[in-house]
Structures are given as structure tokens and as C-alpha cells.
C-alpha positions as semicolon CSV with decimal commas, in nm:
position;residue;x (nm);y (nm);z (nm)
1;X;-0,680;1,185;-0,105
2;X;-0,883;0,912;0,006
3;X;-0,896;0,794;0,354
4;X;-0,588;0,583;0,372
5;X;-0,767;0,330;0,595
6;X;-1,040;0,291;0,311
7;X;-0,747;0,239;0,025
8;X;-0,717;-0,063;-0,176
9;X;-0,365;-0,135;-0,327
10;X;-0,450;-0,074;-0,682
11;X;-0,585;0,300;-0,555
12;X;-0,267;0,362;-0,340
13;X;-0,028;0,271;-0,627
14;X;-0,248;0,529;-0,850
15;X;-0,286;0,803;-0,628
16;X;0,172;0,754;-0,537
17;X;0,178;0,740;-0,940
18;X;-0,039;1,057;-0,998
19;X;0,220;1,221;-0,673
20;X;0,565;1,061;-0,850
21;X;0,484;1,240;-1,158
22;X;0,381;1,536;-1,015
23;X;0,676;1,566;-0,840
24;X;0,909;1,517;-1,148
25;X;0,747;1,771;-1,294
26;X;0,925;2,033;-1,080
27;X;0,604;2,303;-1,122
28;X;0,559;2,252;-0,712
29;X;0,721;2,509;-0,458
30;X;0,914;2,381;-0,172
31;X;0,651;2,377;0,097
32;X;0,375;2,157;-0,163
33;X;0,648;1,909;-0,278
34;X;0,725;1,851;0,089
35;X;0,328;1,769;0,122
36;X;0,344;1,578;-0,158
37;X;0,645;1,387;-0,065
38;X;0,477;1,344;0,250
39;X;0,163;1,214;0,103
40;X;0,340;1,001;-0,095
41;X;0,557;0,793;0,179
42;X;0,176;0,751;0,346
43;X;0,121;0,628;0,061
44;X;0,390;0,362;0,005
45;X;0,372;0,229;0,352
46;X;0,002;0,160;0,314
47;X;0,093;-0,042;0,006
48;X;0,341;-0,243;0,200
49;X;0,129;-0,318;0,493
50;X;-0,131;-0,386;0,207
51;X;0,153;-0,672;0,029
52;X;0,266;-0,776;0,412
53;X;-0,076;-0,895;0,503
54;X;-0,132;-1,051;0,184
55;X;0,180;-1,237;0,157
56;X;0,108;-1,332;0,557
57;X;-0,213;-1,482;0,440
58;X;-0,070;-1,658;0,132
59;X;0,154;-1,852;0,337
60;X;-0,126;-1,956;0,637
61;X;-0,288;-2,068;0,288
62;X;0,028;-2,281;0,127
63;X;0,196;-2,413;0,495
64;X;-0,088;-2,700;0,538
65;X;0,193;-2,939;0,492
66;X;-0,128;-3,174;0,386
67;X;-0,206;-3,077;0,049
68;X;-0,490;-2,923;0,244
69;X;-0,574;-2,576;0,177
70;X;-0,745;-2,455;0,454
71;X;-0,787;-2,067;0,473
72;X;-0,727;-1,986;0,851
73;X;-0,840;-1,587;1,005
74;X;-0,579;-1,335;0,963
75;X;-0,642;-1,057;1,180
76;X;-0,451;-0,763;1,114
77;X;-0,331;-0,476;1,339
């Protein structure tokens, strides 16, 4: 797996697709599905941070209240 810092969403939602299936497969002993499972909640929260900070700078974009779209700096954690 990539670097999880380095991941955009579309690459996250891949790699948790590629794990999902894998793991409905049932071919995976106890101790790898627990890695994957692992890997795979990693996974999903980096998406949601990845949606949070996008829907955070969606609405600095829309709450002008001027019909002014004025892109303001988002910093992130």
C-alpha cells in the first residue's frame, strides 16, 4: 500500500475496493484478514478526512453571502 499520507481519494477507494473483495472472498486466514481489515479501516478514515476537508472548503467557497466567490486558505491538520 501506498503511503497513506501520499493517497488521493480515488486511490484510497481502489486500494479499500481491491481489500473488500478480497475479504469476501474468504481464501485469507485469520491473522491476514485481520491485516486486511486493518488496512482497510486506514483506509476509510483517510477517505473521510479526504471528503471532510473538501466539503470544509466547499462551504468557505459558497458562504460569501455576496455572490462573491472568493477561495479563502484551508489549512488542514
Amino acid at each position: 500500500m501506498s503511503k497513506q499520507k501520499d493517497l488521493n481519494f480515488e486511490v484510497a477507494m481502489k486500494q479499500l475496493e481491491e481489500i473488500a473483495n478480497e475479504l469476501e472472498k474468504n481464501e485469507l486466514d485469520l491473522d491476514k484478514a485481520v491485516e486486511k481489515f486493518e488496512e482497510g479501516m486506514k483506509l476509510s478514515k483517510k477517505c473521510s478526512e479526504i471528503l471532510e476537508n473538501a466539503e470544509k472548503k466547499i462551504t468557505i467557497l459558497i458562504n460569501d453571502g455576496k455572490d462573491n466567490f472568493n477561495e479563502e486558505k484551508f489549512e488542514t491538520e
